[in-house]
C-alpha positions in Angstrom: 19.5 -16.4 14.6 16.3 -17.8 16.0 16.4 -21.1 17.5 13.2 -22.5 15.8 13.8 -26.1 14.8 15.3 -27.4 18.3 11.9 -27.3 20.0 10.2 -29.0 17.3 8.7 -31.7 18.9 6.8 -29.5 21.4 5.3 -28.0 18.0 4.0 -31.4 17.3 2.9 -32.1 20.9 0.8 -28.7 20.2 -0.7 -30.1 17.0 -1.8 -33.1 18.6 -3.5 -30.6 21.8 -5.5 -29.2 19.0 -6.2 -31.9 16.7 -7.0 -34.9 18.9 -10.0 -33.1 21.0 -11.9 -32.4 18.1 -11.6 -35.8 16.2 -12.6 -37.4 19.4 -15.9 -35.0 19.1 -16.5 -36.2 15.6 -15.7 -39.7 16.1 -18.1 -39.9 19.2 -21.1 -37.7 17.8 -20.6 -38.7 13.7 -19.7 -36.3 11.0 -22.3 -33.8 10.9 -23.2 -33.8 7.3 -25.6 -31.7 5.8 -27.8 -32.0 3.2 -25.2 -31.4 0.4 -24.1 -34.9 0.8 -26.4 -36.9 2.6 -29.3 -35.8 0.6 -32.7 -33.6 2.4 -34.1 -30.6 1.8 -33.5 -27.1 3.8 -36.3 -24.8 4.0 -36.1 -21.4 5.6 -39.1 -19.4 6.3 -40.7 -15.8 7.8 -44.1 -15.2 9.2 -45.8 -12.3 8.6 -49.2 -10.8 9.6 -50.0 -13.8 12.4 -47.8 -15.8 14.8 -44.7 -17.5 14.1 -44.6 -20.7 15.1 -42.4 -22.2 17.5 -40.3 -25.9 16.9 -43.0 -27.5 18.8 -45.4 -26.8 16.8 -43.7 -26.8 13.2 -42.0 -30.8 13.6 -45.6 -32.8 13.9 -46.3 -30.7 10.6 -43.5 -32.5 8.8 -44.5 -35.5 10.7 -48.1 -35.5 9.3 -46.7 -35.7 6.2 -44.5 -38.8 6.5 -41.0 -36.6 7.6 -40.0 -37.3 11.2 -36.8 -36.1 11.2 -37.4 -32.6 10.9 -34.6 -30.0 12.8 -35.9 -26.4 14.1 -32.9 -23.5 14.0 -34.3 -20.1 14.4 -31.3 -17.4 12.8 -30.0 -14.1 14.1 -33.1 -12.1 11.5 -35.9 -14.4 13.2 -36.2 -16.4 10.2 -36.6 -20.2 10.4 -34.2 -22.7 9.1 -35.8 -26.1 8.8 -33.8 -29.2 7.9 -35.4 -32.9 7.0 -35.0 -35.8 4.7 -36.2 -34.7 1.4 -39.1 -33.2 0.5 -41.0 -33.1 -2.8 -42.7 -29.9 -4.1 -46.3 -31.0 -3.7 -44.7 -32.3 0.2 -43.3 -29.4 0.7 -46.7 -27.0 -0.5 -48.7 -29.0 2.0 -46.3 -28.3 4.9 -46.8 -24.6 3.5 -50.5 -24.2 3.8 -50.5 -26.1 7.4 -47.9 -23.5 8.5 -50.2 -20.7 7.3 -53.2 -22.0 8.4 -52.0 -22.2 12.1 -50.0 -18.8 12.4 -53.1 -17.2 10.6 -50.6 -15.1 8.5 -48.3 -14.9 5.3 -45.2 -17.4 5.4 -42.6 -15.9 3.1 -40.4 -18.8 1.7 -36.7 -17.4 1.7 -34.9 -20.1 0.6 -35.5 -24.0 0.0 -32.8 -26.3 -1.2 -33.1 -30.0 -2.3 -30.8 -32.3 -2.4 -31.4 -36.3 -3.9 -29.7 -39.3 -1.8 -27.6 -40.1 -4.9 -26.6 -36.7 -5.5 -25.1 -36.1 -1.8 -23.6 -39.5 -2.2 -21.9 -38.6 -5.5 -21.1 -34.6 -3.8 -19.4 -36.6 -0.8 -17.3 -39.4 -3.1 -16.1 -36.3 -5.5 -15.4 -34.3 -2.6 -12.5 -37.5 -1.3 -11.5 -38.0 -4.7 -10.2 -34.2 -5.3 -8.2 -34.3 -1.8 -6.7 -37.6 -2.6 -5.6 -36.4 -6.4 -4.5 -32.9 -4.8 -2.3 -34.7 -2.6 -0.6 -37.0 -5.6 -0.3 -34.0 -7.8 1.8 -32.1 -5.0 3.7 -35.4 -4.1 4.5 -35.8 -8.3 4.7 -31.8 -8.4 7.7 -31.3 -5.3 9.7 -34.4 -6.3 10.0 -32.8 -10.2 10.5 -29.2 -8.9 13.4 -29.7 -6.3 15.2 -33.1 -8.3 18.0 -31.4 -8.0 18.4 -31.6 -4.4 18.6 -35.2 -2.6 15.9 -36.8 -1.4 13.5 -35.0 -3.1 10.4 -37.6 -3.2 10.8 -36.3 1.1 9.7 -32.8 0.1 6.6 -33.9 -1.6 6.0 -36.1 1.1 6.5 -33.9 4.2 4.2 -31.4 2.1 1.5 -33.9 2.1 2.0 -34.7 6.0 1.7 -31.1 6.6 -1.5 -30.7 4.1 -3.2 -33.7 6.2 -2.2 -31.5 9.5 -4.4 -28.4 8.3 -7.3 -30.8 7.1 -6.9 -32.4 10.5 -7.1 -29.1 12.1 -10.2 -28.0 9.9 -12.2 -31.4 11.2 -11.4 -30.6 14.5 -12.8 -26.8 14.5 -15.6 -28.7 12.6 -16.6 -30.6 15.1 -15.9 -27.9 18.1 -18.6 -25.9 16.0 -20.9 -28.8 15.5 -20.9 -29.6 19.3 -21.2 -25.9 20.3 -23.1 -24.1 17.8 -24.7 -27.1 15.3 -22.3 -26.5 12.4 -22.7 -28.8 9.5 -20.2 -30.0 7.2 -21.4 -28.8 3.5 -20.9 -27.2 0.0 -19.3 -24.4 1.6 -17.0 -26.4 3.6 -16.0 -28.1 1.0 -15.0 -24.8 -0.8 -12.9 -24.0 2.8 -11.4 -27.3 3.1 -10.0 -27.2 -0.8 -8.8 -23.1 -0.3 -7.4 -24.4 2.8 -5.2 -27.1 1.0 -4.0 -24.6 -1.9 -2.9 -21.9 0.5 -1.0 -24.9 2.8 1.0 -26.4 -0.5 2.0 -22.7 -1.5 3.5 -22.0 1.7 5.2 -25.2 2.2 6.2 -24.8 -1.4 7.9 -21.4 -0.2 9.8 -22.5 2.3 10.9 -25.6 0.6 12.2 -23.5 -2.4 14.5 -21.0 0.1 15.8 -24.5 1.7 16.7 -25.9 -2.4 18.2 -22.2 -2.3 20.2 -22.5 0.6 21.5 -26.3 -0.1 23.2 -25.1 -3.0 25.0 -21.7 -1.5 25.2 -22.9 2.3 26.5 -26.5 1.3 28.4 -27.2 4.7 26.2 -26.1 6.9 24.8 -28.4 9.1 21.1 -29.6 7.6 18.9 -28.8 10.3 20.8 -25.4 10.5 20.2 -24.5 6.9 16.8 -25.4 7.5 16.6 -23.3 10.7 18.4 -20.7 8.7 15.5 -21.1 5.3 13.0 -20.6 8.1 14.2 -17.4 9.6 14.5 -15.7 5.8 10.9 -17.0 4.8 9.3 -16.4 8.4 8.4 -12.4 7.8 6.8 -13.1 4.9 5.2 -16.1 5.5 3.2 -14.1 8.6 2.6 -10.7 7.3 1.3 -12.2 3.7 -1.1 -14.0 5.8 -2.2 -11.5 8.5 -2.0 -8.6 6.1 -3.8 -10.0 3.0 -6.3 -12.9 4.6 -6.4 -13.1 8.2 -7.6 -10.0 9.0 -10.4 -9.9 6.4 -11.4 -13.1 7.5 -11.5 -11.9 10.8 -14.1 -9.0 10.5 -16.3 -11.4 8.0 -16.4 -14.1 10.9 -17.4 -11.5 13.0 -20.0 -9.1 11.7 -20.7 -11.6 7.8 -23.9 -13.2 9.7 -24.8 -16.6 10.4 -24.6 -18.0 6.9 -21.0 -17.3 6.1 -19.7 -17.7 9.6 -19.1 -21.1 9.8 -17.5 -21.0 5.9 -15.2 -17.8 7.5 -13.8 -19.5 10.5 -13.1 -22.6 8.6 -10.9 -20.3 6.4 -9.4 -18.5 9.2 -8.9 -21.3 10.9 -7.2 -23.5 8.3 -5.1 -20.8 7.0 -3.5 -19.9 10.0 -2.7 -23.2 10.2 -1.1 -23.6 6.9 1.1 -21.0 8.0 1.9 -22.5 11.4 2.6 -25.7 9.1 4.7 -24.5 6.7 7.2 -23.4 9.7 7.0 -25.7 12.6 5.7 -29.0 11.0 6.7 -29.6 7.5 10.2 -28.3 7.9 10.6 -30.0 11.1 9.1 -33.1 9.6 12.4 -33.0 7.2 15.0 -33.0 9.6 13.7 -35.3 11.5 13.5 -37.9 8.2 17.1 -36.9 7.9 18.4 -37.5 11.3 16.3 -40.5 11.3 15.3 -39.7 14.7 12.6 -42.0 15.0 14.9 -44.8 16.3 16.1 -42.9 19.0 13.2 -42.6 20.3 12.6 -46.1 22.3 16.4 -46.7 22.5 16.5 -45.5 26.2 13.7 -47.8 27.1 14.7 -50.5 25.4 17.9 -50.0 27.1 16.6 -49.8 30.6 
């Protein structure tokens, strides 16, 4: 039998070497919205025929015509992704004929996206509203599924603490990414963030179900050894469905999908690995510590010093 539960806490100690960096990142720079909820426009262009013009030349554009806060990112295919407050389309035609006036050439337009300050506001509120309602509805979901067993509002619960661990871990690879390589937090992380959250509950939901198994065949076992035990039987699964199925997929798109669907890839590799590592060596954990109570042991030696 694997020993998995008795080194729990260094599993939460781990966690917190992987979660804390990163929310000191965004807590010190900001959360790096993008358009999608702060409202701006995205244009990306190509110049053909003449010369392409470099950041130092394109931001007075935008600046001539009222924008001054107008972000340069050239892409892997030499393209142009420009980011400012938002644009109009008679705005955003002058900026146009200024660009191909100076590079004496074509500009192809290959994408332009517009976003109004009310929309992102109302993207950004909709977006906290669904996590908070997905974490009730597991919470309500858990506690109906296993009332059967005792204490099973701490199921639910210990779900939802696990859930807020992969988010967690998903904020902090956001903001290693928007330190290192100027990731933004958008439509497509949103999608990552809520794929993250389903995949996390159905793992914790498999595990919990083998323990609500076990407590009814392995009744005098020790709790944290049943648990230990639920683990073991769940733990091939729980890894190969993930590496077989996901992680390896998300892998090779992460790798060779391009700059656009990077970021949204490693978010989803990220986050799902976590829900995995979750589902074993936090939620589980997270029960038998609530049933030990081993919280108050925890100061007694001071205090008693």
């Amino acid at each position: 039998m694997i020993d998995i539960l008795s080194k729990r806490y260094l599993y939460f100690a781990f966690s917190l070497l992987v979660i804390i960096p990163g929310l000191i990142i965004l807590g010190a720079r900001g959360l790096p919205l993008s358009i999608d909820f702060t409202g701006g426009s995205l244009l990306e262009v190509q110049f053909q025929g003449g010369k392409s013009l470099a950041s130092a030349e394109l931001i007075p554009l935008y600046e001539d015509a009222g924008i001054d806060d107008a972000q340069v990112q050239t892409t892997e295919n030499g393209t142009l992704l420009i980011r400012s407050s938002f644009l109009s389309n008679e705005t955003r035609d002058v900026i146009l004929n200024e660009m191909r006036t100076q590079s004496g050439g074509e500009v192809i337009v290959i994408r332009f996206d517009s976003v109004g300050p009310s929309i992102g506001a109302a993207v950004a509120s909709r977006a906290a509203l669904a996590v908070a309602l997905a974490a009730l509805a597991v919470i309500v979901y858990i506690t109906i599924a296993f009332r059967k067993v005792p204490n099973a509002f701490r199921y639910g619960v210990c779900a939802v603490i696990a859930m807020i661990h992969d988010v967690a871990v998903v904020f902090s690879v956001a903001g290693f990414g928007a330190m290192f390589f100027d990731w933004q937090i958008d439509a497509l992380f949103l999608t990552a963030l809520l794929t993250v959250i389903g995949f996390s509950v159905q793992d914790k939901v498999v595990v919990f179900d083998r323990i609500r198994e076990n407590s009814s065949v392995l009744r005098r076992l020790e709790y944290e050894t049943l648990v230990n035990h639920s683990i073991v039987q769940t733990l091939q699964r729980s890894i190969n469905t993930q590496l077989m199925t996901v992680e390896f997929l998300l892998l090779a798109l992460a790798l060779f999908g391009g700059v656009t669907l990077q970021e949204f890839a490693v978010i989803l590799l990220v986050g799902l690995l976590s829900g995995t590592y979750s589902s074993i060596f936090i939620a589980a954990p997270i029960l038998v510590l609530w049933e030990k109570q081993e919280w108050r042991n925890w100061f007694r030696r001071g205090a008693t010093a």
